[in-house]
N, C-alpha and C positions, 0 to 999 in steps of 0.2 A: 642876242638871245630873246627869245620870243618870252611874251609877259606870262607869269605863273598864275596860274587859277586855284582859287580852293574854292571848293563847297563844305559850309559850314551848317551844319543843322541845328537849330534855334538862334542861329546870329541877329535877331532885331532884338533884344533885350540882353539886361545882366551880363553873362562873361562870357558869352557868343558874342555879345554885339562890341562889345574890348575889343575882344578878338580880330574879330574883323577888321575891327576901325585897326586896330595895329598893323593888321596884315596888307590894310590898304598903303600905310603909313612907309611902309616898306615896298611900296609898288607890285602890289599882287591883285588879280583879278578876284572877284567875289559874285559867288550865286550864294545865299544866304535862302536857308526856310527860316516860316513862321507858321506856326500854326492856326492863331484865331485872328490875329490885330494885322491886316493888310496896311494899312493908315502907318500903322508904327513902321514896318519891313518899310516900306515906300520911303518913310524919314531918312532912315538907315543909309537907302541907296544913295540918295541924294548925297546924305553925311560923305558918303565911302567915295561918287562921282568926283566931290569939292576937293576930295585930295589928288585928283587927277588919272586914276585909275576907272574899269568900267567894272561894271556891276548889275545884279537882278537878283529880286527876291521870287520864290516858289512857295507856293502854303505846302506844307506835308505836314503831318501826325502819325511821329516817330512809331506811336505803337499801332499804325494799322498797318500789317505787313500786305496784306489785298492792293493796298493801292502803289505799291512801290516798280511796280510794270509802267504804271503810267505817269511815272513819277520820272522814272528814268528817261520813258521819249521824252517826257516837259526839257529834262536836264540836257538830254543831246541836242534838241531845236535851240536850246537858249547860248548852247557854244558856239553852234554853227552860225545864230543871227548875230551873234553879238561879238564872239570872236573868228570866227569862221575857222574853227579847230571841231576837233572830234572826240577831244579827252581833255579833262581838267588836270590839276597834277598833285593838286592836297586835299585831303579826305577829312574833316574834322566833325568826331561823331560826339555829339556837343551838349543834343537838347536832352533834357530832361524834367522831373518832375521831384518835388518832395513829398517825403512819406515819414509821418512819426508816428507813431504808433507804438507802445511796449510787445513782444512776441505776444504774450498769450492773450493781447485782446486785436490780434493781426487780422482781419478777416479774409476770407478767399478775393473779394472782389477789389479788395487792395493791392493783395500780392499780385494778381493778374494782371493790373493796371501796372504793377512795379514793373513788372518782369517783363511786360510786353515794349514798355517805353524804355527800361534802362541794359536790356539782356538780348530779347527778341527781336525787336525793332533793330538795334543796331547789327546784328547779325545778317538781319536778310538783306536790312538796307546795304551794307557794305558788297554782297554777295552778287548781289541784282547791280551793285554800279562798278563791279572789276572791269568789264569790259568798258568803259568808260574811261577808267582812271589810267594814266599815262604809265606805262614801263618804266620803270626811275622813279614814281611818284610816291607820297607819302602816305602812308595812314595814321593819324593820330586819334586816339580814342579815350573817353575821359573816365576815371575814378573817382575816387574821392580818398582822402585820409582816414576818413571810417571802415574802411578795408582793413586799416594797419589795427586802429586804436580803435577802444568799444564807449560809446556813449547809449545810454537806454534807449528805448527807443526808434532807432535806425538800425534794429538788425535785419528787416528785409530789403530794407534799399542799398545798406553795404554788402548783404551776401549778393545782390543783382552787382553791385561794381566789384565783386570778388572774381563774380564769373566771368566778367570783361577784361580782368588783369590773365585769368589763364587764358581767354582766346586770344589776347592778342600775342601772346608769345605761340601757339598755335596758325595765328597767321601769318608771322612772322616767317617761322618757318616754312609754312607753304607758298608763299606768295615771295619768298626770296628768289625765286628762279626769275620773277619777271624784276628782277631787280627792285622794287617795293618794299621799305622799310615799313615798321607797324612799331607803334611803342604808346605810350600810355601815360598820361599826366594826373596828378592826383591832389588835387587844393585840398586846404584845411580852410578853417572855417573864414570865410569873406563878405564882408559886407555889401550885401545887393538884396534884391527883393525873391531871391532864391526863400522857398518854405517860407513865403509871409515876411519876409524880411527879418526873421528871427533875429538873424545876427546882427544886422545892423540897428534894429529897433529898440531891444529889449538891454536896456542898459546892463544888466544884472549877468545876465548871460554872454555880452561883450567883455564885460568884465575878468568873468570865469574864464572865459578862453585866451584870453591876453597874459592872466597870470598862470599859465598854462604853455603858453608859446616864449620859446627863448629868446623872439627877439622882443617881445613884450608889448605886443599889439596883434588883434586879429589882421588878416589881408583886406586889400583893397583892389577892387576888380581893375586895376594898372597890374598889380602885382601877377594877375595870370595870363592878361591879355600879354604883356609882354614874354613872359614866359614861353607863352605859344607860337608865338614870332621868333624867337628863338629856336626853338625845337623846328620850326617848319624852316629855317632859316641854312644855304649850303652851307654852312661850317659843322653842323650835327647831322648829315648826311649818314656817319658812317656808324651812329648806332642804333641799333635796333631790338626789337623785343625788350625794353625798357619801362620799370614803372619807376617816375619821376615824380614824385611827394613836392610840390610846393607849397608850404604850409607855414615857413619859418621857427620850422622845429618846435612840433606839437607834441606835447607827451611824450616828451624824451626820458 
């Protein structure tokens, strides 16, 4: 069996870069973006090479859909150089941004930036790399718990990961013919330097959400990156159109 590829988008930090290091963990190949920090992506690869798997980082910014034409020859030269393939086989739509802001003091140039990085960008980008992605291959696309439950604050960024739970059962279906499962993973609140590192920083508010969560602690970016290894992993091949909450039983 020939080695599996994913492209990961935001994989050099937080719970892309879990992800990754998981997925290498498990003998899979990795093109990972980054956006600003080359230096860090480059770490990354190394990290991902030393388990024995091959690997390359790409800069993109998830919310400018203009550059995702050239985005895409980047992604087929780097299969052809590096595995001399013509499709990768997991799809992980990853990167993102935080946004807290209460609704009425929301501005245009917020929600634009939301919508573009967590609704828009994943849409085109996904669109522009089908012909890339392998027949049988997967799409995993990320949410969040703030879709299910309401904390102040986050209601533009969970209506963007609202609309990501309905297209991916919408791709789901379309994209079944090429054999392509599509499904959707959804953390609750984890410590990493996600939004300022709110979660993990601010004792008071780890707090609040730990006495909140049933297993009595916020997550920990193992807790998702393995998650995703799992879900990308053949044993979960056969479902599909799936939103999967790992959060450890938030606001039940």
């Amino acid at each position: 069996m020939s080695e599996r590829i994913a492209l990961v988008t935001g994989g050099s930090r937080g719970l892309g870069k879990n992800a990754v290091l998981k997925l290498a963990e498990a003998g899979t190949g990795i093109i990972l973006t980054y956006n600003s920090s080359e230096k860090e992506a480059l770490d990354v690869v190394r990290e991902i090479e030393g388990k024995g798997v091959k690997a390359a980082a790409l800069q993109l910014n998830v919310g400018n859909v203009a550059s995702f034409e050239d985005f895409t020859r980047q992604v087929q030269e780097t299969l052809k150089n590096i595995w001399q393939r013509d499709t990768f086989d997991y799809l992980l739509n990853n990167a993102g941004t935080g946004l807290y802001a209460p609704f009425a003091e929301t501005t245009e140039a917020q929600f634009d930036e939301a919508m573009n990085v967590h609704f828009k960008g994943p849409f085109f980008l996904t669109q522009h790399l089908l012909p890339v992605i392998k027949d049988g291959g997967r799409i995993l696309n990320v949410s969040s718990g703030l879709a299910r439950f309401t904390q102040p604050g986050s209601g533009a960024y969970a209506s963007m990961k609202g609309a990501m739970e309905v297209l991916t059962r919408y791709q789901a279906k379309e994209l079944g013919a090429r054999g392509i499962s599509v499904n959707i993973i959804a953390p609750g609140a984890i410590e990493t330097d996600f939004g300022g590192g709110r979660v993990r920083d601010n004792v008071q508010l780890n707090q609040l959400l730990a006495s909140q969560t049933a297993l009595g602690r916020v997550g920990l970016p193992d807790d998702i990156g393995d998650a995703i290894a799992a879900l990308l992993s053949d044993k979960l091949g056969w479902m599909n159109a799936q939103r999967i909450e790992v959060s450890g039983g938030m606001f039940l």
